[in-house]
C-alpha positions in Angstrom: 69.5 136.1 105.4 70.3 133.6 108.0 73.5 133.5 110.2 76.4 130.4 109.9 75.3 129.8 113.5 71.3 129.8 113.0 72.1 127.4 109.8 74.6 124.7 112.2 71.9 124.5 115.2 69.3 123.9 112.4 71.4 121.2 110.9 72.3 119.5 114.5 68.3 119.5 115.3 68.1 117.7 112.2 70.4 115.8 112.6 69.4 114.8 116.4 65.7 113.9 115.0 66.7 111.7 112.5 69.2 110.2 114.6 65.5 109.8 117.4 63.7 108.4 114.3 66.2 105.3 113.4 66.8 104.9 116.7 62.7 104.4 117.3 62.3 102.5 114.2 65.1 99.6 115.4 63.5 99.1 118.9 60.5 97.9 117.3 60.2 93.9 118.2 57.6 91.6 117.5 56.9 88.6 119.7 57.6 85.0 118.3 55.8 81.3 119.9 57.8 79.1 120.6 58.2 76.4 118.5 56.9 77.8 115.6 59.2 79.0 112.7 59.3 82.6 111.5 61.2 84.7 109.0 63.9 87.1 110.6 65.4 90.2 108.5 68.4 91.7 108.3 68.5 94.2 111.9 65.0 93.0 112.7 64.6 91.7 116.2 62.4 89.5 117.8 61.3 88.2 121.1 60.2 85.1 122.7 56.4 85.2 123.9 57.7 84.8 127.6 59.6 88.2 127.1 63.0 87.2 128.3 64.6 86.5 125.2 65.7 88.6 121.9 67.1 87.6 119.0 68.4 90.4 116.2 69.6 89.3 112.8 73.4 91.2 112.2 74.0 89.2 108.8 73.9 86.1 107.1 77.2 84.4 104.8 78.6 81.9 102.9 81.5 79.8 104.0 83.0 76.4 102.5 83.5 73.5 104.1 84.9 69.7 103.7 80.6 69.2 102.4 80.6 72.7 99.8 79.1 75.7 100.4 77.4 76.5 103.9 75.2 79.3 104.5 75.9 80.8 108.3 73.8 83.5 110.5 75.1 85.8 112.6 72.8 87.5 115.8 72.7 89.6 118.3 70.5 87.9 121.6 69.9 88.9 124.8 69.2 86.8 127.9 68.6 88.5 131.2 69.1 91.6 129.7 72.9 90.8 128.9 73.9 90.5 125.3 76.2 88.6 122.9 76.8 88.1 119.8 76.6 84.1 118.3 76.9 82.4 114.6 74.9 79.5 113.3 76.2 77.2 110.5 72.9 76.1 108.4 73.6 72.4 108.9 71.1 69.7 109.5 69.7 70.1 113.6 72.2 74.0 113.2 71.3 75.0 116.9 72.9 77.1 120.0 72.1 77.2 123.3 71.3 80.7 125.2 70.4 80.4 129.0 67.3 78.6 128.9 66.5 78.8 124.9 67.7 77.0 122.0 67.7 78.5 118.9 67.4 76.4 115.7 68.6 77.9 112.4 66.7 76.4 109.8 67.4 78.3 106.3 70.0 81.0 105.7 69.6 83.3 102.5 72.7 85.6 101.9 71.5 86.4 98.5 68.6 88.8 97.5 67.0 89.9 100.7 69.5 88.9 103.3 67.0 86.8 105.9 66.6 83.6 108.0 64.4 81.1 109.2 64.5 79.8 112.9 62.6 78.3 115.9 63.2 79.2 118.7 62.3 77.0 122.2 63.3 76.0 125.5 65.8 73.9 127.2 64.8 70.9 128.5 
């Protein structure tokens, strides 16, 4: 009925779309004020209200320390266009500076849905 080279260029267009369709469906961002706190999601990304800075959560963990258990946060950010990748231990005032933009990590849950809690703001 149908050839072995009909059937592979039908699997490859297939294959091409659904690789379009994830591709589509991680570029979506949502902008975030600063200051405020908001919920992030495993691979969700966000960006600052000003537009010049993203923040994607990669995965959250569990590490112990001299004080027990600390939950960390791992992301992806980007400042002027140029990204890198940072952790966050969720300790009291957690934070990194980026460029112009601190990012405060202020829960961490590795358990369940894998998500986190930060603020994001600017330097002074």
């Amino acid at each position: 009925m149908f050839n072995g080279k009909f059937l592979v260029h039908l699997w490859l267009i297939s294959v091409m779309l659904i690789g379009q369709a994830n591709c589509s469906a991680s570029a979506q961002t949502r902008k975030v004020k600063f200051g405020e706190t908001f919920t992030l999601k495993l691979d969700e990304t966000v960006e600052t209200e000003d537009g010049k800075f993203k923040v994607q959560l990669k995965g959250v963990g569990r590490t112990i320390s001299g004080s027990g258990e600390v939950e960390y946060a791992e992301f992806r950010v980007w400042f002027n266009k140029l990204g890198q990748l940072i952790t966050i231990s969720e300790r009291k005032n957690a934070s990194k500076i980026v460029g112009n933009y601190v990012i405060e990590l202020v829960n961490a849950e590795s358990f369940g849905k894998v998500r986190c809690q930060l603020e994001i703001s600017r330097k002074k």
